[in-house]
DRENFI-516401 format. One record per residue (C-alpha): z, x, y. Coordinates in Angstrom, 3 decimals. Layout:
{c3: Z c1: X c2: Y} $
...
//
This chain:
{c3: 4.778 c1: -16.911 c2: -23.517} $
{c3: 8.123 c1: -14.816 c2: -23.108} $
{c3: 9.810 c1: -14.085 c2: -20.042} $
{c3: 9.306 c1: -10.640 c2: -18.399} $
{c3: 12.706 c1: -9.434 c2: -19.455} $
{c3: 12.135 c1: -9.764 c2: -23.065} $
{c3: 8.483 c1: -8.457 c2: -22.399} $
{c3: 10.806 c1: -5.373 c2: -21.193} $
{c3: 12.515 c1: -5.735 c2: -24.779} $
{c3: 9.555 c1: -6.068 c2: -26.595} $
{c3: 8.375 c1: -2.752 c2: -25.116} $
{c3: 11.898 c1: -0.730 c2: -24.856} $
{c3: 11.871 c1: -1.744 c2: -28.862} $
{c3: 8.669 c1: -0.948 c2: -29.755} $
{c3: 8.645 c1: 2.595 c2: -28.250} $
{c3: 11.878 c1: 3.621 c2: -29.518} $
{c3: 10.357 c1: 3.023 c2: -33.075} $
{c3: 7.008 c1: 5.434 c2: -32.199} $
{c3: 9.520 c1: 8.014 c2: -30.522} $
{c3: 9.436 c1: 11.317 c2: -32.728} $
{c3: 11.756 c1: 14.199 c2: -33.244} $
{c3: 8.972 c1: 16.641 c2: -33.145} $
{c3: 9.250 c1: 20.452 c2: -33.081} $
{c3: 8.391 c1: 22.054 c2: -30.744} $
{c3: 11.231 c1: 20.397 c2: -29.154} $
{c3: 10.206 c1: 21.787 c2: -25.131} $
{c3: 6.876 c1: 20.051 c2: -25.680} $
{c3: 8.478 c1: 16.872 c2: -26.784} $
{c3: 11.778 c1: 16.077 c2: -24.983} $
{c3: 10.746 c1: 15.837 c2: -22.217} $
{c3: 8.511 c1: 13.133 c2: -23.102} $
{c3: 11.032 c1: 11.105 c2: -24.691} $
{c3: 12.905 c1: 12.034 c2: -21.449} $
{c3: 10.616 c1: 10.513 c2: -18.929} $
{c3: 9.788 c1: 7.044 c2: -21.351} $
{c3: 13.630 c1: 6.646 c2: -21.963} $
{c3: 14.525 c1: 6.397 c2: -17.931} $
{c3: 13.043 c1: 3.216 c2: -18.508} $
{c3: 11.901 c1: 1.617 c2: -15.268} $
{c3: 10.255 c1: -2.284 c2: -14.550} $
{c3: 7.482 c1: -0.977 c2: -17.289} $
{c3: 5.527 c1: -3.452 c2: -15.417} $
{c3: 2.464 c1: -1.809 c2: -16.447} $
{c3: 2.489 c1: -2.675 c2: -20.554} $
{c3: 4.532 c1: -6.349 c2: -19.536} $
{c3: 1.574 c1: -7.292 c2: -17.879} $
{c3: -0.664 c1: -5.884 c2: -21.411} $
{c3: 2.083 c1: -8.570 c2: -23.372} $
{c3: 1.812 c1: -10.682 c2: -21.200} $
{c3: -2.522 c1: -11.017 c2: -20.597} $
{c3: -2.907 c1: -11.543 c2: -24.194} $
{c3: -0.833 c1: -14.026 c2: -24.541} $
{c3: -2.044 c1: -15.687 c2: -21.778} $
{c3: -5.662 c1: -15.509 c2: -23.726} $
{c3: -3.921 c1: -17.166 c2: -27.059} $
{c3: -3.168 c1: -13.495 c2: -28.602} $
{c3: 0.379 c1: -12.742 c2: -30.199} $
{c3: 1.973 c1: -10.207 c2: -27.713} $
{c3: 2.600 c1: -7.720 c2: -31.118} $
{c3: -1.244 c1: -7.545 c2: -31.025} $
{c3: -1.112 c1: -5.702 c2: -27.799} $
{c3: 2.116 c1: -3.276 c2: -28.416} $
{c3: 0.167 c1: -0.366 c2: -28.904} $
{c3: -2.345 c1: -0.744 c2: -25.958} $
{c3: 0.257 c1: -1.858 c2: -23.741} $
{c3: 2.218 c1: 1.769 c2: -24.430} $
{c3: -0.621 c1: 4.035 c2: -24.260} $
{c3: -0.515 c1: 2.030 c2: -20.410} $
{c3: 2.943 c1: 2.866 c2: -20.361} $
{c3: 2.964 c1: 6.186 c2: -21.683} $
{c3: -0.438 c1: 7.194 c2: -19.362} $
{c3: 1.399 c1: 5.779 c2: -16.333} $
{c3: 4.369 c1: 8.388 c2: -17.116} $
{c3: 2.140 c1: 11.301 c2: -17.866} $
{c3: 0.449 c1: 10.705 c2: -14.029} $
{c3: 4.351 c1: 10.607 c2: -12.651} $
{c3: 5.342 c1: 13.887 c2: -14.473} $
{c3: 2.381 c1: 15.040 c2: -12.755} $
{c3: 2.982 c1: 13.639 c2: -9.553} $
{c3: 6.538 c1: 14.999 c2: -8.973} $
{c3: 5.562 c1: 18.595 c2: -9.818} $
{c3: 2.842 c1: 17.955 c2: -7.000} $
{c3: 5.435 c1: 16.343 c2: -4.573} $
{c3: 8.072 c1: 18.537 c2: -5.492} $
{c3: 10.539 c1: 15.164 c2: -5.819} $
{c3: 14.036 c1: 15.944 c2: -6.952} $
{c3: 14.403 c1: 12.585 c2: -8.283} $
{c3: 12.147 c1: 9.939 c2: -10.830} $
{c3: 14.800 c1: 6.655 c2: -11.235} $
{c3: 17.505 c1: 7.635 c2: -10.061} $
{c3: 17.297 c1: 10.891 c2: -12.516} $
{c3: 16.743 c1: 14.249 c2: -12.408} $
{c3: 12.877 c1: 14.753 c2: -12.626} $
{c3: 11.226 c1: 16.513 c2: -15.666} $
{c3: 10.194 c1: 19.842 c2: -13.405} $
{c3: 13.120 c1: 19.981 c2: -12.383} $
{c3: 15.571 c1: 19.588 c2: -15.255} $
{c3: 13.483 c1: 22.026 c2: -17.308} $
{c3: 10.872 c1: 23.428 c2: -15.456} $
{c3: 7.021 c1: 23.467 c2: -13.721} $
{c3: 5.342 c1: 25.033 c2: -17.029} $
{c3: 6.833 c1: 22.661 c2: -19.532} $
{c3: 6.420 c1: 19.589 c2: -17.216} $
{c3: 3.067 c1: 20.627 c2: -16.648} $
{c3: 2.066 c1: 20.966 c2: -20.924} $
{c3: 4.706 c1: 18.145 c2: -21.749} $
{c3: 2.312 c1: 15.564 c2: -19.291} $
{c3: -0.728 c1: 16.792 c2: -20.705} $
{c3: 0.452 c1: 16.012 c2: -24.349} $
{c3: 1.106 c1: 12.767 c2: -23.198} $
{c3: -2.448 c1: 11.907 c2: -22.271} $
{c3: -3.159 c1: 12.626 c2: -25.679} $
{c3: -0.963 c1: 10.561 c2: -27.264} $
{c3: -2.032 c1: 7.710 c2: -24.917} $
{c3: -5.479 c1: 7.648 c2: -26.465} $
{c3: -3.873 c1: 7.868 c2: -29.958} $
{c3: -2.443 c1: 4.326 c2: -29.742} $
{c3: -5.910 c1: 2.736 c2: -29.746} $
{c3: -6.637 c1: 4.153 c2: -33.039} $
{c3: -4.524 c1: 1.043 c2: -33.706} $
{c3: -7.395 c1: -1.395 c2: -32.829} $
{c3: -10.774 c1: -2.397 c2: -34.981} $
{c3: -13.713 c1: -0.611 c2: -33.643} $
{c3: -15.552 c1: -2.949 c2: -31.552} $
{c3: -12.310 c1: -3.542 c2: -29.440} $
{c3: -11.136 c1: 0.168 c2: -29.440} $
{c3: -14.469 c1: 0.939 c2: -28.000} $
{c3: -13.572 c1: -1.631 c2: -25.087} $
{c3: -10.454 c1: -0.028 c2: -24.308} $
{c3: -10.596 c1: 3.518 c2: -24.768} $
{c3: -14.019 c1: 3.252 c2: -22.730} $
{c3: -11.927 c1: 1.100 c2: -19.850} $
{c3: -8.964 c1: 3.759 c2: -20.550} $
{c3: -11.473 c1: 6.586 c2: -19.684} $
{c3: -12.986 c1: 5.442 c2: -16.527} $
{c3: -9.177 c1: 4.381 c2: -15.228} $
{c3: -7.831 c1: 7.638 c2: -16.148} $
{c3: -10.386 c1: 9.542 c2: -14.085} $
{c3: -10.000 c1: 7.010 c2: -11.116} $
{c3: -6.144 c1: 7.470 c2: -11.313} $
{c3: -7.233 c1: 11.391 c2: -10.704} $
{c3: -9.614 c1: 10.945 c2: -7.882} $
{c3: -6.532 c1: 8.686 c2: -5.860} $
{c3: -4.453 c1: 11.636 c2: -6.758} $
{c3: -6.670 c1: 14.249 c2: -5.228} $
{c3: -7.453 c1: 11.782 c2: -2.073} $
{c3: -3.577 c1: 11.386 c2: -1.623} $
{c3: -3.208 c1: 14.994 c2: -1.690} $
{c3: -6.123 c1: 15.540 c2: 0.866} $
{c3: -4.929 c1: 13.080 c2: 3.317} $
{c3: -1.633 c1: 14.537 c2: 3.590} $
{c3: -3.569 c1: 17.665 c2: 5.581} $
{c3: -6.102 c1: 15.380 c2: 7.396} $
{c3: -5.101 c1: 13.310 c2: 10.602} $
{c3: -8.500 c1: 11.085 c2: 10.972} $
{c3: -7.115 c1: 8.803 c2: 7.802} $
{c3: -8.741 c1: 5.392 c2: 8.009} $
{c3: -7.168 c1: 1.964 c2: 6.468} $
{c3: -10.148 c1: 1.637 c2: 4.340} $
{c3: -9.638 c1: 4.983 c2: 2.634} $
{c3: -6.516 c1: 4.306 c2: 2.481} $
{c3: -6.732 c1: 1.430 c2: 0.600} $
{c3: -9.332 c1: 3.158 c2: -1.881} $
{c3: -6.991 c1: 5.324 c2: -2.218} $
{c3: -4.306 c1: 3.446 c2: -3.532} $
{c3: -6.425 c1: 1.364 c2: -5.576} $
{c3: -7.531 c1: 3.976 c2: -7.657} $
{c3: -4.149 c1: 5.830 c2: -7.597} $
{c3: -2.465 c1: 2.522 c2: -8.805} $
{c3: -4.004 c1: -0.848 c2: -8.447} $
{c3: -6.687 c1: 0.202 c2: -11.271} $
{c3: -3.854 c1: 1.029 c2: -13.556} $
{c3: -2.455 c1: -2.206 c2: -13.170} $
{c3: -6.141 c1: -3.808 c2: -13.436} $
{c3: -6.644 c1: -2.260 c2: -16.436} $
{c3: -3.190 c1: -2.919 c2: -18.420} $
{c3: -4.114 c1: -6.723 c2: -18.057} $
{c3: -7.734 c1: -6.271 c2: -19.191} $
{c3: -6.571 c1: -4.590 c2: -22.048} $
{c3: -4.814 c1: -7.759 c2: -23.405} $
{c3: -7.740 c1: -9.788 c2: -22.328} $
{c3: -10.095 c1: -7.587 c2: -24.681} $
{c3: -7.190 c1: -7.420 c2: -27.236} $
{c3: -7.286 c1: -11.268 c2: -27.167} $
{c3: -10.907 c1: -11.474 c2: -27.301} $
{c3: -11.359 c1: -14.178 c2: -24.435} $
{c3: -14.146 c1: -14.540 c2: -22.530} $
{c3: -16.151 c1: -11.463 c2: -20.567} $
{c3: -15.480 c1: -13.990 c2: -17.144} $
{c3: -11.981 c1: -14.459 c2: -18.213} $
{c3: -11.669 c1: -10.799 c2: -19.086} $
{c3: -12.855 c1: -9.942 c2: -15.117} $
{c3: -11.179 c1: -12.075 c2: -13.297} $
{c3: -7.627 c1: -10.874 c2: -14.802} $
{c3: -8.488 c1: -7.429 c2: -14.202} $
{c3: -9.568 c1: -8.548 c2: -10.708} $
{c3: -6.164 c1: -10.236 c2: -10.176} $
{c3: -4.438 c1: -7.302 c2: -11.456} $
{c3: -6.243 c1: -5.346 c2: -8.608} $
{c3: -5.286 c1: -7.214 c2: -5.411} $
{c3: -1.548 c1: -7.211 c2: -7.378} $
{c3: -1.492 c1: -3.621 c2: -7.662} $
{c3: -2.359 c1: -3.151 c2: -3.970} $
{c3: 0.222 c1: -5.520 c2: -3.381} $
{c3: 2.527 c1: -3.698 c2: -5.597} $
{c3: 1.486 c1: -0.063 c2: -3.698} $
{c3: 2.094 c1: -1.249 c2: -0.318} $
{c3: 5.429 c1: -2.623 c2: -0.996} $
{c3: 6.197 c1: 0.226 c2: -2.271} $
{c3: 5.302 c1: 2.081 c2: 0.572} $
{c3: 7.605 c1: -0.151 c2: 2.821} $
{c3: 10.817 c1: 0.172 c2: -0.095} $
{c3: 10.213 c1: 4.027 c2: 0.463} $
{c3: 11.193 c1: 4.270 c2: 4.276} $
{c3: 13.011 c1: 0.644 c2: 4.513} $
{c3: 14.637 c1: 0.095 c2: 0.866} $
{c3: 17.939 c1: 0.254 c2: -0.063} $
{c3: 18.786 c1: 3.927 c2: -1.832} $
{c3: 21.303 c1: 1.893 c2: -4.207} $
{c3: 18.220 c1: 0.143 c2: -5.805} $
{c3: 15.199 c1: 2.003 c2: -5.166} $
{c3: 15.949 c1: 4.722 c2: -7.456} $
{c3: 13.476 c1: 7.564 c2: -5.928} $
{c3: 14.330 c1: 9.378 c2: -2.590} $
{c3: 14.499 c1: 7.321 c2: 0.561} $
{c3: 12.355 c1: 8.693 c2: 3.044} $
{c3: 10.308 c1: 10.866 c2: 0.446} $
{c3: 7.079 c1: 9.694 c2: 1.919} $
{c3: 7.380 c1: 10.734 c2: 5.377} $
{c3: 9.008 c1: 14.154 c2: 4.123} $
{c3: 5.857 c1: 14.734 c2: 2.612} $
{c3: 3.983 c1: 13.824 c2: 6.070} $
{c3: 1.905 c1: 11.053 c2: 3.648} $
{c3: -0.361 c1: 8.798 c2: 6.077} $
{c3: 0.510 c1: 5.354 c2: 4.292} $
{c3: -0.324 c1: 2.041 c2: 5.494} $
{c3: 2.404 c1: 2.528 c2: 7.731} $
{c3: 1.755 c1: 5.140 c2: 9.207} $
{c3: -1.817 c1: 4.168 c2: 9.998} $
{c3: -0.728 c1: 0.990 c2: 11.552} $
{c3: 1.761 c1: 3.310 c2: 13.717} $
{c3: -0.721 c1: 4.766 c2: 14.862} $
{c3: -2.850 c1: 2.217 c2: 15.498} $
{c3: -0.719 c1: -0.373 c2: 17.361} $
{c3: 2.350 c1: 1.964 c2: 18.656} $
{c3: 1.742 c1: 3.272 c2: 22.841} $
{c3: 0.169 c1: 7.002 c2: 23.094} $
{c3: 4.049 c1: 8.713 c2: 23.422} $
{c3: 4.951 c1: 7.065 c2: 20.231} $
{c3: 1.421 c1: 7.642 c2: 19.097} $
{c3: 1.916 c1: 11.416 c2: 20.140} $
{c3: 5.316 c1: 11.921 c2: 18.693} $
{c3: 4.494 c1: 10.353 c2: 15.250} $
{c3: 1.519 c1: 12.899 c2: 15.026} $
{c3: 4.086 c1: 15.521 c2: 15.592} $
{c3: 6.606 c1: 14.462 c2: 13.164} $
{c3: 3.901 c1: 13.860 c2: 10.488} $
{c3: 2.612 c1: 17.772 c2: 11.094} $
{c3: 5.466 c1: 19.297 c2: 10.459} $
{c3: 8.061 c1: 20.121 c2: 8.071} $
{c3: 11.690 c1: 19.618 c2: 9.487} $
{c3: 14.883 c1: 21.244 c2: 8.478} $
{c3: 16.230 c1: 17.411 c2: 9.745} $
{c3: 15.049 c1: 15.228 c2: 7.239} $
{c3: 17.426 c1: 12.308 c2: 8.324} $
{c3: 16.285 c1: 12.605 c2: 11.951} $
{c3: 12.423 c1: 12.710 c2: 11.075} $
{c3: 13.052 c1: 9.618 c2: 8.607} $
{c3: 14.718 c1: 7.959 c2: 11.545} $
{c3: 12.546 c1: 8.530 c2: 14.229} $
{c3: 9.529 c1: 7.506 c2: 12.404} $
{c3: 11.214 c1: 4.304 c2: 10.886} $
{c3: 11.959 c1: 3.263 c2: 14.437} $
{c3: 8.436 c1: 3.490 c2: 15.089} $
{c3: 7.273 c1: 1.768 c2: 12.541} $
{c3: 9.485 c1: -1.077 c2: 13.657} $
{c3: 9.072 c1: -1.266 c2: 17.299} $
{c3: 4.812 c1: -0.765 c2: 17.158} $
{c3: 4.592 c1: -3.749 c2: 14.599} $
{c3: 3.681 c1: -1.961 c2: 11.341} $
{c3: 6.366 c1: -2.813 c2: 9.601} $
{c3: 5.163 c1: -6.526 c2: 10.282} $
{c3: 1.538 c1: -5.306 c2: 9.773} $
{c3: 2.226 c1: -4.242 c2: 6.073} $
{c3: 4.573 c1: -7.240 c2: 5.008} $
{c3: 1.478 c1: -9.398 c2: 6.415} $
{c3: -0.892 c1: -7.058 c2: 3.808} $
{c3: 1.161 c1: -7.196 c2: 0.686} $
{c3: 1.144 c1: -10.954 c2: 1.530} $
{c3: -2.658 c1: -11.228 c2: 2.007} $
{c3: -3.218 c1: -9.065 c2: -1.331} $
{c3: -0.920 c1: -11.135 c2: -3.301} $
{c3: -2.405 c1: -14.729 c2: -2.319} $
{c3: -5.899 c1: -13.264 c2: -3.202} $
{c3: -4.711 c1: -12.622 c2: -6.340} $
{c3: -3.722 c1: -16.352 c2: -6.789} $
{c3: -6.710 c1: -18.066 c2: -5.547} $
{c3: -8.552 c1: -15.683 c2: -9.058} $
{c3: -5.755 c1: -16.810 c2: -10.745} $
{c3: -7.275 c1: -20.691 c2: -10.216} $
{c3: -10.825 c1: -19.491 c2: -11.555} $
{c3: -9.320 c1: -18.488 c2: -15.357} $
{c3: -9.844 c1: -20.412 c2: -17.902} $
{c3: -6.340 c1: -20.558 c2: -19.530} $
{c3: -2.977 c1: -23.602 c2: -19.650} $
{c3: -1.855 c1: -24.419 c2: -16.599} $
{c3: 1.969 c1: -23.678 c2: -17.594} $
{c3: 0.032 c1: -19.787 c2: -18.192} $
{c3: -1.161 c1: -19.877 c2: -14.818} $
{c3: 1.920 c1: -20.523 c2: -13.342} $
{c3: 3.861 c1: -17.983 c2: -14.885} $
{c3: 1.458 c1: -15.544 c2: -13.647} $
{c3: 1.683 c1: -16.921 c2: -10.570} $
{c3: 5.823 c1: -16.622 c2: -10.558} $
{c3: 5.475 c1: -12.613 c2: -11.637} $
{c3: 2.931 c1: -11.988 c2: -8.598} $
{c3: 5.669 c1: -14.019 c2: -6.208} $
{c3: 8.359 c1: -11.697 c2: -7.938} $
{c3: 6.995 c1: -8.226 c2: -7.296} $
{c3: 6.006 c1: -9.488 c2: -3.613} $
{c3: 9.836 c1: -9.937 c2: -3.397} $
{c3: 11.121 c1: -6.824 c2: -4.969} $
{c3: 13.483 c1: -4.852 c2: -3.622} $
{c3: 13.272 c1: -1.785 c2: -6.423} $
//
């Protein structure tokens, strides 16, 4: 096993040597664009790192882990266009510095080229993963759409919430360490209960997210403070707002999340404060906490080295402690 940083290396190197100088160059620039703002490329670590965790040499899973990687970028192209976010990582997004059209076709060439890096694989696995690839991709979709939907809808419930998410992210992460499980050939219980773990850490991952966005620092978070409750986006905060806050704090977060406000600062502040003061902030620290520890106790029922186990655990603690 490596640590996560030279997981990160491992990655970082391997893409750079697959990265093209294609014509025509509007199609492809703006996919080396997007993969070279880097980012935690948690997402193919955690491929490395689940095969190697089975026994498997981490090179084995260097092209499954960047079809994950390159996948998870072609959903974010996507995603900005639909949010209409200035910024991806501090940068400029890829709508934005060209523009809606090329975003749109550049994305869509990178779902192709996603599949392309199973061709890699033997048949009997690439059959595991591109049929595992398939079913995330289209669950990755249906969050989407949901996310979209409940940003009209004010009768949002935790538990669609939390499908939501799941699919939109958790089932991404899921998948990226099943991948190295089936590149590694372990053991079909083995092979669940990682992807299962991978689950409950994506959640985890989703709704600490959801906290960085209105209470992380804008130094380190790299995407716009505040973004989600521009975008009136009922997350896990929000629904806990507006289940614990008092009916004139209940009343005026409906109103702020209704509208769209020439004030941004003043609508980000306003709702932060309730957040605070109604106990949701509290509320979705306890979740990430709850999601994270469930991930653990599936962590006890692989078969794999204890040393293995324990780094696992030590990346779960990690994210639960981010701050970007």
């Amino acid at each position: 096993m490596h640590a996560v940083s030279q997981y990160q290396e491992f990655v970082a190197e391997y893409l750079q040597s697959q990265l093209e100088v294609k014509n025509p160059k509007n199609l492809y620039e703006p996919i080396h664009y997007i993969l070279g703002l880097g980012g935690k490329r948690i997402r193919p670590v955690l491929t490395l790192m689940s095969a190697e965790v089975f026994d498997a040499s981490y090179k084995q899973a260097l092209p499954a882990a960047l079809a994950v990687e390159v996948f998870h970028n072609f959903s974010l192209v996507h995603d900005d266009i639909m949010d209409d976010a200035p910024l991806r990582r501090g940068n400029t997004t890829v709508h934005e510095k060209w523009d809606t059209n090329t975003a749109i076709l550049s994305g869509d060439a990178m779902l192709i080229l996603a599949y392309q890096y199973f061709e890699f694989y033997k048949p009997t696995i690439f059959r595991k993963l591109a049929k595992l690839f398939s079913k995330t991709a289209l669950q990755v979709c249906e969050g989407q759409q949901m996310d979209v939907d409940f940003e009209v809808r004010q009768d949002v419930t935790i538990p669609e919430y939390t499908k939501m998410i799941k699919y939109k992210t958790a089932v991404l992460v899921a998948a990226a360490m099943k991948m190295g499980a089936i590149i590694a050939e372990t053991s079909k219980k083995n092979s669940n209960l990682i992807y299962d773990f991978g689950l409950n850490l994506g959640l985890a991952f989703q709704l600490q997210d959801d906290y960085l966005d209105a209470f992380g620092d804008p130094k380190t978070f790299g995407k716009q403070l505040g973004g989600d409750i521009i975008e009136n986006k009922k997350t896990y905060l929000y629904l806990k707002a507006m289940e614990f806050a008092n009916e004139a704090d209940k009343q005026k977060l409906a109103e702020l999340f209704s509208t769209q406000l020439e004030d941004n600062a003043a609508k980000i502040t306003q709702a932060k404060e309730i957040f605070v003061n109604s106990g949701a902030s509290d509320a979705t620290q306890k979740a990430i906490e709850e999601y994270t520890f469930k991930a653990f106790e599936l962590l006890n029922q692989m078969k794999i080295k204890e040393e293995k186990r324990q780094i696992l655990k030590a990346f779960g603690e990690g994210l639960m402690g981010r701050k970007v």
